[in-house]
N, C-alpha and C positions, 0 to 999 in steps of 0.2 A: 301226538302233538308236540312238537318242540316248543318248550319256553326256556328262557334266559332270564334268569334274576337274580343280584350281588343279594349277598347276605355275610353276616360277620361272625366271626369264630369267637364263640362267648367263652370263658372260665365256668366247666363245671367240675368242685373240688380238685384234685391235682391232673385234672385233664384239662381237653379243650371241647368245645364240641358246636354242630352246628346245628340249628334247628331249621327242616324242612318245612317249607308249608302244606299246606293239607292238600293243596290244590295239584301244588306238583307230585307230591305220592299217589293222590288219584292216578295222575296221570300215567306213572310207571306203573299202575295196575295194584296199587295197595290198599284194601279197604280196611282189613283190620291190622294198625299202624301199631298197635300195642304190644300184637305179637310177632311180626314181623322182620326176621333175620335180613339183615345186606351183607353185601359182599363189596368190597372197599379196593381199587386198586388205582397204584401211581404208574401211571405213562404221560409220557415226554411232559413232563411237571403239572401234570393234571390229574385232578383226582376225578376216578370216574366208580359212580355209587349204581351199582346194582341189585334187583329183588335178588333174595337166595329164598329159592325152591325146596329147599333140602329141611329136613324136619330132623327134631330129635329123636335118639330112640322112645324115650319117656313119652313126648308126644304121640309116638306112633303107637306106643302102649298103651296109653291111658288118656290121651287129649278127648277120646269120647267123652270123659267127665264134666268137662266141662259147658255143655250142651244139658245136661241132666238138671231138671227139674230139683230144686231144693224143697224139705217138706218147708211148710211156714213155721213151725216154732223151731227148725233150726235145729231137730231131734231128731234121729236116725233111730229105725226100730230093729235093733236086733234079734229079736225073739225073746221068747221066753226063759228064765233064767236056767241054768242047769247045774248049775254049783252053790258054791255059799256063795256068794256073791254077794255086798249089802251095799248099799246105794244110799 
């Protein structure tokens, strides 16, 4: 769906930046906006913002993790001690 809507280049610390609405990231196919790399290019004085497809390696290693059930007190059980260990 094409939309058109002005928006304005706010001051974020020594940048500038824009904020997209959620409606038009829908639109370019973005659901989770949080992790979601673009791709930024200038032709004939127009900025034109594109999804980037392309994943980190870290991602590609380990982004499973982040799907995994957390226990509830927030303790991971390593097993049984096997050194001096003192806690």
């Amino acid at each position: 769906m094409d939309q058109k809507r002005a928006i304005n280049i706010k001051p974020i610390g020594n940048s500038q930046g824009l904020i997209i609405p959620k409606n038009i990231l829908k639109d370019m196919g973005i659901n989770d906006y949080k992790n979601q790399k673009l791709t930024l290019e200038v032709k004939n004085h127009s900025l034109i913002i594109k999804k980037d497809n392309s994943s980190s390696r870290l991602m590609d290693e380990f982004g499973y993790l982040q799907n995994e059930k957390k226990p509830e007190n927030n303790e991971l059980d390593w097993g049984q001690s096997v050194g001096s260990e003192k806690f």
